[in-house]
Each structure stands twice: as structure tokens, then as C-alpha cells.
C-alpha positions in Angstrom: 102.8 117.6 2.4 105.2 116.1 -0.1 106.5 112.5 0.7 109.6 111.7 0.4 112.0 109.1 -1.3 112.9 108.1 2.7 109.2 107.6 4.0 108.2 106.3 0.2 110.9 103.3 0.2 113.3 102.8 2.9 115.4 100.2 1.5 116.0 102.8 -1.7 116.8 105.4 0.5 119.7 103.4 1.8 120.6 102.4 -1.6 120.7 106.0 -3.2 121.8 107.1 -0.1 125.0 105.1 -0.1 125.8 105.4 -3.9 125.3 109.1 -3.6 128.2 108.9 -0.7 130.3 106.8 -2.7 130.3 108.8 -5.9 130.7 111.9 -3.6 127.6 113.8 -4.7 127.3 115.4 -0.8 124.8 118.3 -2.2 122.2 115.8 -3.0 122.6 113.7 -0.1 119.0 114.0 2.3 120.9 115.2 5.4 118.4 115.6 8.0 117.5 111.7 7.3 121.0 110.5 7.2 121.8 112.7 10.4 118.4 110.9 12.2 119.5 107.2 10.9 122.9 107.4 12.2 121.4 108.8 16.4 119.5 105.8 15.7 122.3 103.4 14.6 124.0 104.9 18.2 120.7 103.9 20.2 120.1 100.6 18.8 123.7 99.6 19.9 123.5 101.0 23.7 120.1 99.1 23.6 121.9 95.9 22.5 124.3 96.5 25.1 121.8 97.0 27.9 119.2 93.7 27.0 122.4 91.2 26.5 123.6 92.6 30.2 120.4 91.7 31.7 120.2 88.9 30.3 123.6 87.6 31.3 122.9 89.1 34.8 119.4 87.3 35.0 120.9 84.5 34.4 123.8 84.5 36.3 121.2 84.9 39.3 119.1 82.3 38.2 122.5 79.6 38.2 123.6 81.4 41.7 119.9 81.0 43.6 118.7 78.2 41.9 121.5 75.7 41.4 118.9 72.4 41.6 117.2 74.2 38.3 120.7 74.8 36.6 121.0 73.1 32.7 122.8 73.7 29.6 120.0 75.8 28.1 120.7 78.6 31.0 124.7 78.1 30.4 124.4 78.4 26.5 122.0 82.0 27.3 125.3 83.3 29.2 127.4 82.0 27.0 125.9 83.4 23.4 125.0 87.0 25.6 128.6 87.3 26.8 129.8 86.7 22.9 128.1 89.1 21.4 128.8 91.6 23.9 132.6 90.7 23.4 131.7 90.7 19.6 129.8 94.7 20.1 133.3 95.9 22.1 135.4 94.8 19.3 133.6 96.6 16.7 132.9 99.1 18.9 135.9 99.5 22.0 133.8 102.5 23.4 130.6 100.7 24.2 132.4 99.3 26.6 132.5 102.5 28.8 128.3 102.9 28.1 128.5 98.7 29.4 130.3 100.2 32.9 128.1 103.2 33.1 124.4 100.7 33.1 125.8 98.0 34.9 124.0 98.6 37.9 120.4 99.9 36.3 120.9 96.7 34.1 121.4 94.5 37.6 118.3 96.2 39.0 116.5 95.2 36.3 118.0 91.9 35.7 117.0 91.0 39.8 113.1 91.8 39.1 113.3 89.5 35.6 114.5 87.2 37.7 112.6 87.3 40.7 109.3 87.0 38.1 110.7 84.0 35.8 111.7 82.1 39.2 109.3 82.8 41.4 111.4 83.6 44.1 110.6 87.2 46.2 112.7 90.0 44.6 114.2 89.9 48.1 115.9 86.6 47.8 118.4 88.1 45.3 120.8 91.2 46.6 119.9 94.7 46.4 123.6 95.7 44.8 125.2 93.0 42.2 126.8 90.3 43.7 128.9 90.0 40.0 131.4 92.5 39.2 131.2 93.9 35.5 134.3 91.9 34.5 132.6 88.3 35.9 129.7 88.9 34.0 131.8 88.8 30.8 134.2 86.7 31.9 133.7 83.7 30.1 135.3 81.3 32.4 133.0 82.7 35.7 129.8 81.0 37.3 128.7 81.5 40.4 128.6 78.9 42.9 
């Protein structure tokens, strides 16, 4: 089996790769890599769409059923989650429909987090999100 240039030395690969785009020298280009890096550039932004949502969520629970345990630490979480989220849907307006789309998975998940870093019985927090999709970005909302 003959290795190649991409399983050899990643970071070259990029570099070649992107000085072969540049100088438009398509021919020489390792498509079948290039085609797999950029499905994998689409994944790793849904994923980073999907953790910062339960995050937020998990937290937002946390503040709503817990409000004797509430600090700054849990209101800077929400706070740096909810910016890069805004930051991900200005670079990249259609994430926003992949955000509306997981929103409930990512609650489901966010309520067992929670449940486990609290303590609390899973049934102490609601079955279906008790936060709409725009008050968990919504920089001003907290539950009370």
C-alpha cells in the first residue's frame, strides 16, 4: 500500500493543498481527501452547534431548579455558549436551521447532564423544554 502525502504529513497536505488551489493547478489537487476534509469541516460545525446548545440548556436548568446554587461562573458558561453560537450563525446563517432542527434532542440531553451534575432526579426537570430556541440565545433571558 503506498502512503500518501495526506496520511504522511497533514499539516503539508493543507499547505500544498491550498497553494495548488490558489495557483489553479485542479489536476493535481488529491480530490478524494479534499472532498472527505471538507464532510468533515460540515460535521465538526453541527457538532459545535449541538455541545454549546446543551450546554446553554444544562445550564439554563441548573439557574431555573437550583436558584440557591446560582453564581457568576454558571452565568459566564451561558454567556460565552450563547456567543459563540451567535458568532457560528454569522459565519454560517444556515446553522441556524440545523440549531432549530436538535433543539429538542439537545434539551433531552442537556436534562440528564443536568440531572447527573446536580443531583437532582431526571424527573425534577420537564420532559419537553421549558426554554424556547430563541430564550436560550437570547442574551438578555434567565429563568426565574
Amino acid at each position: 500500500m503506498t502512503s500518501t502525502l495526506y496520511e504522511q504529513d497533514y499539516y503539508l497536505w493543507l499547505e500544498k493543498t491550498s497553494s495548488l488551489l490558489r495557483d489553479g493547478r485542479l489536476s493535481e489537487l488529491d480530490i478524494p481527501h479534499l472532498i472527505e476534509e471538507i464532510e468533515d469541516m460540515g460535521r465538526s460545525e453541527k457538532k459545535a452547534v449541538k455541545s454549546n446548545l446543551i450546554i446553554i440548556l444544562m445550564h439554563l436548568l441548573k439557574y431555573k431548579y437550583q436558584p440557591e446554587k446560582r453564581s457568576n461562573s454558571w452565568l459566564l458558561t451561558i454567556f460565552e455558549h450563547r456567543r459563540r453560537l451567535r458568532d457560528d450563525f454569522a459565519d454560517s446563517p444556515s446553522l441556524k436551521r440545523y440549531f432549530d432542527e436538535v433543539f429538542e434532542q439537545c434539551y433531552k440531553d442537556a436534562r440528564i447532564s443536568a440531572a447527573i451534575e446536580t443531583g437532582l432526579p431526571t424527573e425534577t426537570f420537564p420532559k419537553q423544554s421549558p426554554f424556547t430556541p430563541e430564550e436560550a440565545l437570547n442574551a438578555d433571558y434567565l429563568p426565574e
